[in-house]
Wavefront OBJ file of the C-alpha trace (Angstrom):
o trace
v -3.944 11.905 26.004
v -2.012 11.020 23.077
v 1.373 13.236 22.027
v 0.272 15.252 18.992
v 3.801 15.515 17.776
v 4.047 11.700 18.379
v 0.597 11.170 15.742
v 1.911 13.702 13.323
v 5.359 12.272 12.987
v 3.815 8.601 12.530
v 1.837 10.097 10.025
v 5.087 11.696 8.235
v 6.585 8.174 8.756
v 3.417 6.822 7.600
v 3.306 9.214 4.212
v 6.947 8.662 3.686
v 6.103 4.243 3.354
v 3.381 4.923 0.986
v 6.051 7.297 -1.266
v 8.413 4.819 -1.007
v 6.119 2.141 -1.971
v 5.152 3.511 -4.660
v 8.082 4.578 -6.455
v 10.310 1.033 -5.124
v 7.067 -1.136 -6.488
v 6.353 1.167 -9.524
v 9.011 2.275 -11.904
v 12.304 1.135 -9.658
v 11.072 -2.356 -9.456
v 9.748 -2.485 -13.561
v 13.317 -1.291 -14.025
v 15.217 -3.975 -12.202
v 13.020 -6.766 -13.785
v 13.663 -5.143 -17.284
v 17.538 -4.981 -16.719
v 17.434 -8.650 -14.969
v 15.127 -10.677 -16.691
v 12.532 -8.815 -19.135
v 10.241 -10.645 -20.586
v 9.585 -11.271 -24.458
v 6.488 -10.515 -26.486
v 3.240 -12.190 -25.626
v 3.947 -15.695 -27.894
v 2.031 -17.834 -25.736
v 2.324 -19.640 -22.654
v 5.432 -22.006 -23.204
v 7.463 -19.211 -23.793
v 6.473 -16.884 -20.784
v 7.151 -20.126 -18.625
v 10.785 -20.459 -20.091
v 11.620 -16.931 -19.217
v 10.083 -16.706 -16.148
v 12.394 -15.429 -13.276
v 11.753 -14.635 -9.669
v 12.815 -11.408 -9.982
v 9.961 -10.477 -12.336
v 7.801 -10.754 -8.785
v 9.690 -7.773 -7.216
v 6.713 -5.174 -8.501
v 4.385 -7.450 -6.274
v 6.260 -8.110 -2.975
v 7.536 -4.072 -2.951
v 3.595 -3.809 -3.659
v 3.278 -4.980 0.047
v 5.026 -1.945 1.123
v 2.874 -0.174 -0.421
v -0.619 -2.014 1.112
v 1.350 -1.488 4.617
v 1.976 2.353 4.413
v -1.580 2.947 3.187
v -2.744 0.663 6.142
v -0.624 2.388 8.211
v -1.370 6.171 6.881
v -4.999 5.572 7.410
v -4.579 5.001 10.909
v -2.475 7.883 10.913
v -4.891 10.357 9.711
v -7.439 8.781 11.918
v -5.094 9.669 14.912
v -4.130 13.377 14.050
v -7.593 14.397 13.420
v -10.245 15.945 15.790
v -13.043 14.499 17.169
v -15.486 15.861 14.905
v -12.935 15.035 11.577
v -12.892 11.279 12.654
v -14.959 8.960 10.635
v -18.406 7.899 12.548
v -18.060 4.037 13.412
v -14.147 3.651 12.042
v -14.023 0.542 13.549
v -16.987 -0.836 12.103
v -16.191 -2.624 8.983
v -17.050 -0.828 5.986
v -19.380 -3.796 4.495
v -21.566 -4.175 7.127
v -24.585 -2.078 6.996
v -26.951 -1.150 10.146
v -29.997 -1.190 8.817
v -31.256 1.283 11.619
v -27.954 3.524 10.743
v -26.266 2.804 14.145
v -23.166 1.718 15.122
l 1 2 3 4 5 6 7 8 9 10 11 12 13 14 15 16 17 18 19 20 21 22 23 24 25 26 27 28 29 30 31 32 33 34 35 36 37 38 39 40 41 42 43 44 45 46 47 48 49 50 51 52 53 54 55 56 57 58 59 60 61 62 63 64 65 66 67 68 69 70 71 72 73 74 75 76 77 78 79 80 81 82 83 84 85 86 87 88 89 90 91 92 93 94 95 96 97 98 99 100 101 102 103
């Protein structure tokens, strides 16, 4: 039988990604990109592509970290909960349907 301390401090760990995601791919990484390399007013297409810089695709990769900790915070929860709190069929893909309502 799994640790319970073990679950609940993945699911700290877990909680602490998806903060950190958030705030790193949110306003830190908007920040960066506007002291780096901000971007003009919308003037069309020839002038976004001359002031494009990599750095303006920070919000997206921290974004991963993000995707990850909710991944990983979902499994999380899954763990520390009860039998009878767990989601019927969790590893059933949520777009399949049974017609009959079974697993």
């Amino acid at each position: 039988m799994p640790d319970g301390s073990t679950d609940a401090g993945t699911l700290r760990q877990s909680a602490a990604l998806v903060l950190a995601g958030a705030v790193l791919s949110g306003p830190a990484a908007m920040a960066i990109v506007q002291l780096v390399a901000p971007q003009p007013s919308w003037d069309g297409v020839d002038t976004f592509i001359d002031h494009y810089h990599p750095v303006q695709a920070l919000p997206y990769v921290l974004g991963y970290l993000l995707l990850g900790g909710f991944v990983l915070f979902s499994a999380s929860c899954h763990a520390v909960a009860g039998p009878k709190l767990r989601v019927r069929c969790s590893q059933r893909p949520a777009w399949r349907h049974s017609p009959s309502g079974t697993c």
